[in-house]
DSSP file (Angstrom, degrees, kcal/mol; ACC not computed):
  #  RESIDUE AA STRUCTURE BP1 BP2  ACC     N-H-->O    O-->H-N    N-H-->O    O-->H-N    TCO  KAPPA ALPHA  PHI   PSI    X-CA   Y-CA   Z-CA
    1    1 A X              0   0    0      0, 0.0     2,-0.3     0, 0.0     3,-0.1   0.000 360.0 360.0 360.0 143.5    5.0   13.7   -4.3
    2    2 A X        -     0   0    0      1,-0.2    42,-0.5    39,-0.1    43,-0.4  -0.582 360.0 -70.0 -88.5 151.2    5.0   10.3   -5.5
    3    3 A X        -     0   0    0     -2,-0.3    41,-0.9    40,-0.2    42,-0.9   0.506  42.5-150.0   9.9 155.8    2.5    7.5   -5.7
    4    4 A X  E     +a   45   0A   0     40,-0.2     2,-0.3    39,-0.1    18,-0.3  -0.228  20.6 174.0-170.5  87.6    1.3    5.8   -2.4
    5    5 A X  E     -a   46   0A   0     40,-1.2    42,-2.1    16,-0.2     2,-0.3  -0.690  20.1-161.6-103.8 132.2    0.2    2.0   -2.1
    6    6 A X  E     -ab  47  23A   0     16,-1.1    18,-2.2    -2,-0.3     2,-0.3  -0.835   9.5-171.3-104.5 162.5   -0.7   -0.5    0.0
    7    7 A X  E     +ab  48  24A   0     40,-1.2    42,-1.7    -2,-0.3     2,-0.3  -0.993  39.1  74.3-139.5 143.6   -0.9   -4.2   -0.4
    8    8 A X  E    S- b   0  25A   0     16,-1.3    18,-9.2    -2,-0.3    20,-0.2  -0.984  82.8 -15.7 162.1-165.1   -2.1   -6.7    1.4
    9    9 A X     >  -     0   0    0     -2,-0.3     4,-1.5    16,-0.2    18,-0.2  -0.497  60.6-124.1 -80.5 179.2   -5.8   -8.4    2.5
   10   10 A X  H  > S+     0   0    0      2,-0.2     4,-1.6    15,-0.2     5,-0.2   0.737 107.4  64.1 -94.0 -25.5   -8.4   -6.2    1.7
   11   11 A X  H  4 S+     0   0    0      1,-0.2     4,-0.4     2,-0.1    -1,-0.2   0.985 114.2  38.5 -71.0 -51.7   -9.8   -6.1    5.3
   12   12 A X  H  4 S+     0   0    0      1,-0.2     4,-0.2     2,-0.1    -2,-0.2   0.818 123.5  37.6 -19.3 -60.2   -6.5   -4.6    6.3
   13   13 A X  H >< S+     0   0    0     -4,-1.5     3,-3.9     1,-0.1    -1,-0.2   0.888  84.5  95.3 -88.6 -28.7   -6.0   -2.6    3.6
   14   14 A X  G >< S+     0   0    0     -4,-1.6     3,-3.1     1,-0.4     4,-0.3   0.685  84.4  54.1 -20.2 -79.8   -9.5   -1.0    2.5
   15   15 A X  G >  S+     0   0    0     -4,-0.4     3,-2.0     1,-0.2    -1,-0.4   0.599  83.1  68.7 -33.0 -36.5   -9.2    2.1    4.3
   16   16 A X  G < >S+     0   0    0     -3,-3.9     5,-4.6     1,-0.3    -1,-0.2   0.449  90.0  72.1 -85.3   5.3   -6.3    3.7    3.5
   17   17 A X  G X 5S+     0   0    0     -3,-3.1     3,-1.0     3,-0.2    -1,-0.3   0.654  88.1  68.1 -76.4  -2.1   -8.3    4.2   -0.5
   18   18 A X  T < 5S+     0   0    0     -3,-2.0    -2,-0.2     1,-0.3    -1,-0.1   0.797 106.2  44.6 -84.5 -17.0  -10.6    7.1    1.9
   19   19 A X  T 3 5S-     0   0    0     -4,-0.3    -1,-0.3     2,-0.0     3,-0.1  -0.256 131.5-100.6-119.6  58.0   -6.7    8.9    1.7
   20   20 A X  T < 5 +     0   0    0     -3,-1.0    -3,-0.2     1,-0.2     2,-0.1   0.401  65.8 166.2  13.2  43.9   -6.3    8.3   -1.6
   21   21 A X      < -     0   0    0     -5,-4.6     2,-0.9    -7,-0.1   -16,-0.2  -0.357  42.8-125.3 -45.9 125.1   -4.0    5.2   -1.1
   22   22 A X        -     0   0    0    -18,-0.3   -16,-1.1    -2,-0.1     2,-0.6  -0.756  37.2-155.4 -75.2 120.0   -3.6    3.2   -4.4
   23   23 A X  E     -b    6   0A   0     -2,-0.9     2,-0.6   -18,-0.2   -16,-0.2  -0.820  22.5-170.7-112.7 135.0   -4.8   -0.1   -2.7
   24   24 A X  E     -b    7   0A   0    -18,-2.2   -16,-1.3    -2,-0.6     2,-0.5  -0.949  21.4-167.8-106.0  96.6   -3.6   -3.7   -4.4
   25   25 A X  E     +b    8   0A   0     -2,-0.6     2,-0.2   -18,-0.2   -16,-0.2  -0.917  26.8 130.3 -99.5 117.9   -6.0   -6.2   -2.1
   26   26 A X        -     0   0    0    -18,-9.2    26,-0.1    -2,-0.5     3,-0.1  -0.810  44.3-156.2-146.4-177.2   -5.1  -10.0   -2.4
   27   27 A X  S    S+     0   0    0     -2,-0.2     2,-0.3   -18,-0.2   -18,-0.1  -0.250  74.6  93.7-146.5  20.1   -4.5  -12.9    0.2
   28   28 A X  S  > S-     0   0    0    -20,-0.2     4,-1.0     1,-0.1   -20,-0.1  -0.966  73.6-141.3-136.9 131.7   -2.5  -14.7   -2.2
   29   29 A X  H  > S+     0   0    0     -2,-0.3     4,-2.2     2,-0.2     5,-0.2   0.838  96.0  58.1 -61.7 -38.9    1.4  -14.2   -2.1
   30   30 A X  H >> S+     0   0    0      1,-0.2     3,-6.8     2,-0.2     4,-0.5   0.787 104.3  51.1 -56.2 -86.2    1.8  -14.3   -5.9
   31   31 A X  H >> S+     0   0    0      1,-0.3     4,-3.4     2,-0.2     3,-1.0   0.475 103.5  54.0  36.7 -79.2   -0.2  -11.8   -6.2
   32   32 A X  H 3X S+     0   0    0     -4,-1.0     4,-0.9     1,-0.3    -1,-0.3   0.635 112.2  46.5 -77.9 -14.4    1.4   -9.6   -3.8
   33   33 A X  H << S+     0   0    0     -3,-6.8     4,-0.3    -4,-2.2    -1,-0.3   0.573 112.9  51.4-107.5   6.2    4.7  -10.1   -5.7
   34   34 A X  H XX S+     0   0    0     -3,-1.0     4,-1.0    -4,-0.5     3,-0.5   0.929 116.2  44.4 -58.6 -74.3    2.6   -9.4   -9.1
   35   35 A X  H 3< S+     0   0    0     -4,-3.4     3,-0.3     1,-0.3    -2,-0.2   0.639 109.0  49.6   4.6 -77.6    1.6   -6.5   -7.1
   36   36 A X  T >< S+     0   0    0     -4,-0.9     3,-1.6     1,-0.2    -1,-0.3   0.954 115.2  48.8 -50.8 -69.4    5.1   -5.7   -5.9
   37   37 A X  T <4 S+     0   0    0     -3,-0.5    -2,-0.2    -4,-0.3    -1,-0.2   0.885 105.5  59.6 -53.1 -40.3    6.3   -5.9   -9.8
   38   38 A X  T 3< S+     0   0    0     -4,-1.0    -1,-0.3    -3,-0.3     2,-0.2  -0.023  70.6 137.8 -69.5   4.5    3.7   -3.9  -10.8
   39   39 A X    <   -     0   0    0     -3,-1.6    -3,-0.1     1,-0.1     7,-0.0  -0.492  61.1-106.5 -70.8 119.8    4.4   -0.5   -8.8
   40   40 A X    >   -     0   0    0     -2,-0.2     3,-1.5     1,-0.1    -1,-0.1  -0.283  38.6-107.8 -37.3 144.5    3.9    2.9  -10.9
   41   41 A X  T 3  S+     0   0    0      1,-0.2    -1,-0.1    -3,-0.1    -2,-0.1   0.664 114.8  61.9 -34.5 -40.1    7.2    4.2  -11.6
   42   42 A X  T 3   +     0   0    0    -41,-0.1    -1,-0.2    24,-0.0   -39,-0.1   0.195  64.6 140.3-100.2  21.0    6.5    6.8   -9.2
   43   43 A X    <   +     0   0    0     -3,-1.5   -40,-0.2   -41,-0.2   -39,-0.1  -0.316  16.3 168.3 -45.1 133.4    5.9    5.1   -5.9
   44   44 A X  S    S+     0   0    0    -41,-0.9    23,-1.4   -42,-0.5    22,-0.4   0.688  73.5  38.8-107.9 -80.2    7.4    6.9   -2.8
   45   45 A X  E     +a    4   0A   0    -42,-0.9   -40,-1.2   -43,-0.4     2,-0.5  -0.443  49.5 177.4 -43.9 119.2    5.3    4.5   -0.5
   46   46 A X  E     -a    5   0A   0    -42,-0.2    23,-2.3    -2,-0.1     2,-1.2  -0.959  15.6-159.9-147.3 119.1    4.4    1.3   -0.4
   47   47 A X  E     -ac   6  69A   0    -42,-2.1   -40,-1.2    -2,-0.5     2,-0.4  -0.688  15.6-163.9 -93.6  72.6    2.4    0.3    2.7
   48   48 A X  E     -ac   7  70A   0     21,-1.6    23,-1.6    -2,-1.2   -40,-0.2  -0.681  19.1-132.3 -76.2 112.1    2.5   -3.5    3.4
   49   49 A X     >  -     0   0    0    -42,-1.7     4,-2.0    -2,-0.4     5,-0.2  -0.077  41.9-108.4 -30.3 154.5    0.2   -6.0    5.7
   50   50 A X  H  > S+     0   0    0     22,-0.3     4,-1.8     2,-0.2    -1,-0.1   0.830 120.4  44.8 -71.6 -30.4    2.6   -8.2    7.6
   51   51 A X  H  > S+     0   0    0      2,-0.2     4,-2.3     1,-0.2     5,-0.2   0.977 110.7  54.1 -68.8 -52.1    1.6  -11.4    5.4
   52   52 A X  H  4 S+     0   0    0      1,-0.3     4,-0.3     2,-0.2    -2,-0.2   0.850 109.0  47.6 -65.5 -27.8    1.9   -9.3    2.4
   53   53 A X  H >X S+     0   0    0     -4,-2.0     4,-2.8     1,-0.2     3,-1.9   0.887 106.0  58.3 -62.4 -34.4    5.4   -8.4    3.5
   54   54 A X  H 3< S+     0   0    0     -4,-1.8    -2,-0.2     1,-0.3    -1,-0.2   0.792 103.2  58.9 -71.9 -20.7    6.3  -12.2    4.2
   55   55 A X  T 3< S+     0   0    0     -4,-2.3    -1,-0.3     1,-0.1    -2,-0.2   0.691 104.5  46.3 -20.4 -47.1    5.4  -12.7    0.7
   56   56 A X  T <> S-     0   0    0     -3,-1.9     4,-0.5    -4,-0.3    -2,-0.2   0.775 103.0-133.3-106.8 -35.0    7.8  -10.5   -0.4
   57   57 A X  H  X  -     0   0    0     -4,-2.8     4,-0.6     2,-0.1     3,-0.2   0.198  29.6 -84.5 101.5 147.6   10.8  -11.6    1.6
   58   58 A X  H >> S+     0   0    0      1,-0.2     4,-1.6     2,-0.2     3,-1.1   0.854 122.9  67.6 -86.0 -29.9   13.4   -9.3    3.6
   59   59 A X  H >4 S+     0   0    0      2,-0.3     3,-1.8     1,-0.2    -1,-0.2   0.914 105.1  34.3   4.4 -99.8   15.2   -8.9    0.2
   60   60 A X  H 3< S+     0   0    0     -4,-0.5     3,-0.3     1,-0.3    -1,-0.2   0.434 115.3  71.0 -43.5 -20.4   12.7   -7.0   -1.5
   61   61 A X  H << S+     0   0    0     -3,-1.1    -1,-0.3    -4,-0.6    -2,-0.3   0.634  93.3  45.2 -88.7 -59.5   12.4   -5.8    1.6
   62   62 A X    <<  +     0   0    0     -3,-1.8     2,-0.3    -4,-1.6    -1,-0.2   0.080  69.2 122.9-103.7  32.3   15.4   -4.0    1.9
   63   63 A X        -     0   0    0     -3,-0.3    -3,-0.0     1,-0.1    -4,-0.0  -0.723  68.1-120.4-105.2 163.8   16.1   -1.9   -1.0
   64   64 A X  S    S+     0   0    0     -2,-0.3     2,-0.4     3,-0.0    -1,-0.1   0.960  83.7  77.0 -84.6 -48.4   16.6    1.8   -0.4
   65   65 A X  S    S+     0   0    0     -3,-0.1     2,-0.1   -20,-0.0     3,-0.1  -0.875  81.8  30.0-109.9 152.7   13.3    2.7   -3.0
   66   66 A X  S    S-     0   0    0    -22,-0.4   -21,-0.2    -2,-0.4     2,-0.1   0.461  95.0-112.9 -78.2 167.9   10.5    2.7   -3.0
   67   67 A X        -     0   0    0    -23,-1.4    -1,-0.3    -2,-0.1     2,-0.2  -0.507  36.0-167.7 -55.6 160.0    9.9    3.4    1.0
   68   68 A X        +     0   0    0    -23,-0.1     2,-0.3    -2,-0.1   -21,-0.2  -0.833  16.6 174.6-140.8 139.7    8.4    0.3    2.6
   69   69 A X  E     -c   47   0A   0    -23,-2.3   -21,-1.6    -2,-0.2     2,-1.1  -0.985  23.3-136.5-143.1 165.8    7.1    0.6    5.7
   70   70 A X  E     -c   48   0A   0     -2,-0.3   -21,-0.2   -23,-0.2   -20,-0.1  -0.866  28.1-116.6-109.0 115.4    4.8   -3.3    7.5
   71   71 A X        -     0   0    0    -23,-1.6     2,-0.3    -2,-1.1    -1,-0.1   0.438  35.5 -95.2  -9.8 176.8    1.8   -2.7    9.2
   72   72 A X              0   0    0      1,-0.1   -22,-0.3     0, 0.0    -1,-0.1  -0.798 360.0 360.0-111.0 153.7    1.9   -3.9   13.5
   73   73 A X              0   0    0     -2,-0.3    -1,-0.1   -24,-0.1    -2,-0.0   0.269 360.0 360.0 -68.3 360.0    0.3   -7.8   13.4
């Protein structure tokens, strides 16, 4: 199985390292499209905050890999 990250704030995201989620915690959008740019090769997941997704733009948003899936507000 591949890789599995979330991005986002860190109060959001912080937990999901206790299931050995790689977690990329920012509140600033560049960041989250360093972040985004930055993905091991072998992401299958990538687990977004709703900000972190609005960062990223329905674009990026919509390509068939990695998975994506946005957090509920």
């Amino acid at each position: 199985m591949g890789a599995v990250v979330a991005i986002g704030e860190r109060a959001r995201t912080a937990g999901f390292a206790l299931a050995g989620v790689q977690v990329r915690a920012t509140d600033d959008p560049d960041r989250v499209r360093a972040f985004w740019c930055e993905l091991p090769a072998d992401t299958a997941l990538v687990i977004l905050t709703p900000a972190a997704a609005a960062a990223l733009g329905p674009e990026v948003l919509g390509a068939a890999e990695p998975l994506t899936v946005v957090m509920p507000p």
